[in-house]
N, C-alpha and C positions, 0 to 999 in steps of 0.2 A: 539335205532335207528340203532346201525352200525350192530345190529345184523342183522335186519330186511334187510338190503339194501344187503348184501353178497347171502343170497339165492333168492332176486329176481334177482339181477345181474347172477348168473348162471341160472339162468331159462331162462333168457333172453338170454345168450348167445348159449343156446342151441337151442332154437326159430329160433335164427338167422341165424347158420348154420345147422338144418333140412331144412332151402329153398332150397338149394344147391344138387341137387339129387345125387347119392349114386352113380352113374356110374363116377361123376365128382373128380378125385383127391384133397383133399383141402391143401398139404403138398404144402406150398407157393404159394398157392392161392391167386390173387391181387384182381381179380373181377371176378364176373360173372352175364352175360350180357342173362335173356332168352329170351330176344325179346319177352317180353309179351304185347308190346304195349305203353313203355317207354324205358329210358336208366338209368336206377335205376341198379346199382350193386346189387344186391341178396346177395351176402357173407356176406353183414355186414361190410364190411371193408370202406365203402362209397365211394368207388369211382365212382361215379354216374356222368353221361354224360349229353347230351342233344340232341333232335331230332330236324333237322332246315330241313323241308320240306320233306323231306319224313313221307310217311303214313304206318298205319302197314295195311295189307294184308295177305291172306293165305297163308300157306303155303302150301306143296304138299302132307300133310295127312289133310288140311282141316281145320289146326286149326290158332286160328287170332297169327300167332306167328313168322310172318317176315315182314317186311319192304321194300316198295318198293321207288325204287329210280326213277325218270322220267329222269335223265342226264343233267338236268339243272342246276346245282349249289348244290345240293344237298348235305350234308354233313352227 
């Protein structure tokens, strides 16, 4: 069994950061945040947030990948 668990764990860790694109430094990496329409860190490292009122919306190449605030309380 502990054989089996060591190569899916490195599969798995390399799953986790191929999310993280390639332009993104990961040397001390905490989070990364793509504004895909949650607050899920991407790195793997789980430091995953929360969205309290604001909605995600386009951004200015068109794609649903930012978050608009209305100035209400928004966080």
């Amino acid at each position: 069994m502990r054989h089996f668990l060591l190569p899916f764990a490195l599969l798995l860790s390399v799953s986790l950061a191929a999310q993280v694109p390639s332009y993104v430094p990961t040397d001390g990496l905490v989070a990364w945040y793509p504004f895909n329409g949650n607050a899920n860190d991407e790195s793997g490292n789980g430091n995953n947030g929360s969205v309290s009122g604001a909605s995600i919306t386009s951004d200015r190449n068109g794609n649903q990948s930012a978050f608009h605030f209305n100035g209400n309380g928004n966080q």
